[in-house]
N, C-alpha and C positions, 0 to 999 in steps of 0.2 A: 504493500500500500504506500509506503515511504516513495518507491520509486514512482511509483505513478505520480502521486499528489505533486511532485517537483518536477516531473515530467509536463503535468499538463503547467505549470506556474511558470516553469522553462518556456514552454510552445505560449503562453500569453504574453509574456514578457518580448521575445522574438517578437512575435505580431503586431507588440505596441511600440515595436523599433528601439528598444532597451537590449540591445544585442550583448554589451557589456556582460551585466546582469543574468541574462537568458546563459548565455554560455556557463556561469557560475554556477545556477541554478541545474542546467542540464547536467555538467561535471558532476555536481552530486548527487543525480538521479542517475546516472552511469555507476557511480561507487557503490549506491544502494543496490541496482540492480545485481552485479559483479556478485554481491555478498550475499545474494539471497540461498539458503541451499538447496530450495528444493529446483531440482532442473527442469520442472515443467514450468512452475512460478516465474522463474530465472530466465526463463523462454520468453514468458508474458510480459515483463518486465525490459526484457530487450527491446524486445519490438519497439513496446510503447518509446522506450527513450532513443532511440534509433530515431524517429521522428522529430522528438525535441531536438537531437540534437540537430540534425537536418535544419530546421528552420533557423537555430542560434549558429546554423554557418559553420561548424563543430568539425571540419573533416576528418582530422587527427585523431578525434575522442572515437570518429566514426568505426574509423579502424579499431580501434580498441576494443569497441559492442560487435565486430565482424570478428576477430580473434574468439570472444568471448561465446558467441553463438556456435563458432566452429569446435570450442572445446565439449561443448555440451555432449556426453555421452548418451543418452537417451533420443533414439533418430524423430520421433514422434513432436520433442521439446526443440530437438536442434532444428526442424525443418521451419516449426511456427519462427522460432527467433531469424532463421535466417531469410527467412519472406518478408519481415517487417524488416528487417537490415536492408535487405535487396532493396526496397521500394524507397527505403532513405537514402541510400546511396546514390541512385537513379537521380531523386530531387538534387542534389550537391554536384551530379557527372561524374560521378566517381568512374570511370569506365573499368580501369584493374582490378578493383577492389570486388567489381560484380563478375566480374572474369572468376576470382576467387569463389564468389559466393556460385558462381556455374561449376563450380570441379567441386563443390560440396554436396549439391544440387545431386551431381550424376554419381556419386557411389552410395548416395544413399541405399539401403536393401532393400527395405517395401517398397514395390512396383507403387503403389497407392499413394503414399508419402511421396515417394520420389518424381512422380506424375505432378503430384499437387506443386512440389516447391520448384520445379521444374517452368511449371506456368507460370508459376509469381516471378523467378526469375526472370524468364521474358517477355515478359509485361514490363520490368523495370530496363530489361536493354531496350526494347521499341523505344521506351521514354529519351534514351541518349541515343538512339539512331546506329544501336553497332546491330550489324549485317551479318558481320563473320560470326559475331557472338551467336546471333538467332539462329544463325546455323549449324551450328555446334549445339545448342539445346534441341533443334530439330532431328539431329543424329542420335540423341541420347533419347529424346520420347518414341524415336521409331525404334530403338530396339527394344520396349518394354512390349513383354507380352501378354500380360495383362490387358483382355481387349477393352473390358470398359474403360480404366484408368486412362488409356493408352488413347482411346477416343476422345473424351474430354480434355487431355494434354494437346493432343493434335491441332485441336480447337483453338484452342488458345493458344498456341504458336502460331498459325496460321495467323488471326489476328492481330498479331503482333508482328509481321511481318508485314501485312495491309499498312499495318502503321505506319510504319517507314518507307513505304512505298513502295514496295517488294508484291505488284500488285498480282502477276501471273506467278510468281510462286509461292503466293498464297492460296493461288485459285489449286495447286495441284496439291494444297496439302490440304485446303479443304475436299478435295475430292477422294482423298485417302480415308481421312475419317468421315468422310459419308459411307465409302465402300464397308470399313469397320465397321459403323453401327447399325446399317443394316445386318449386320448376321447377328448384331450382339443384344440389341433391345432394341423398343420401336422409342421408346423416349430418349433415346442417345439421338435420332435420327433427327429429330424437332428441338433438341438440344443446339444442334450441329448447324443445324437451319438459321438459328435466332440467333448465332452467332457471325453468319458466312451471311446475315442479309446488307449488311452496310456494304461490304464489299462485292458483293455481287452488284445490286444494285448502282453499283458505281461505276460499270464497266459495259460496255453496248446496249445502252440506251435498255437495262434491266433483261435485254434480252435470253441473258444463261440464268437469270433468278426467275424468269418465270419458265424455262424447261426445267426447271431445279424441281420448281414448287410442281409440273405436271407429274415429273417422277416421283416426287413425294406423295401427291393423291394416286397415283396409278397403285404406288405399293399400300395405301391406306386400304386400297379397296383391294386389292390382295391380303391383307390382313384381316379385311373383316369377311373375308372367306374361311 
């Protein structure tokens, strides 16, 4: 609770242009965090100050809360900590530091976890526009095989590649995880949809989102067979 309470007084302080202060504040919502033991807590407590520090400008300290998320033995604790890391770093450009939190990302062991902190990762490279990096988490979510997980990763990289303008090789990964959800569930499939419609729609006058959307009721009506 320490870490948080200073956490959010940190991210107020920032916001009201008291960067001095903010940085202070954060520093020691970092220390609290560092000292909490239990490693799920310890996870919660990153994150959140991973944020503050982001806003009081902190980069330094920043590294420190990415060290500390990496030491987390428990992959469950170290994924949450290192998705809220990721997403701080991102805001500051840290570009290496997320490089880092991507080779933590891919040895995670649960296909599930690892899927999850995988997306948040590049969610935070789309934010600084690294290409090579999304392509490297694009390597690591295709060889999960876990196909649900693996589907919703997909997703989310794909997106995150639209982002950065990486517009046709977003359309080939979302056609990857259409192909996956359909054999895996029908809600991965409208999942998959709600996420590939910005980009679709952006590209020939909506023309491949509405063969999109014909294939999708072609198989609805296949399924309600």
């Amino acid at each position: 609770y320490r870490a948080e309470a200073l956490s959010r007084v940190a991210g107020a302080l920032a916001r009201a242009g008291e960067l001095e202060a903010a940085a202070g504040a954060a520093g020691w919502a970092l220390a609290a965090a560092e000292a909490v033991r239990s490693e799920w807590y310890r996870a919660q407590a990153l994150s959140g100050v991973a944020g503050a520090l982001a806003e009081a400008g902190e980069v330094e300290a920043l590294g420190r809360a990415l060290a500390a998320a990496e030491a987390i033995g428990d992959e469950e604790s170290r994924a949450t900590a290192m998705s809220g890391v990721a997403q701080a770093l991102a805001v500051v450009g840290e570009v290496a530091a997320l490089w880092r939190a991507l080779a933590v990302a891919e040895v995670i062991g649960d296909e599930s976890l690892r899927s999850w902190v995988l997306s948040e990762v590049a969610g935070a490279l789309a934010q600084v526009g690294d290409v090579e990096a999304l392509r490297k988490a694009l390597a690591a979510v295709s060889g999960i095989e876990n196909e649900g997980s693996s589907v919703q990763a997909l997703s989310r990289v794909a997106g995150a590649l639209a982002e950065t303008g990486q517009h046709q090789p977003a359309l080939d990964v979302y056609r990857k995880a259409f192909r996956a959800a359909q054999l895996t569930a029908r809600v991965l499939v409208f999942e998959v949809l709600k996420d590939a419609v910005p980009t679709l729609a952006a590209i020939d006058q909506g023309q491949t989102l509405w063969r999109v959307y014909q294939a999708v009721m072609e198989m609805e009506s296949w399924w309600g067979n």
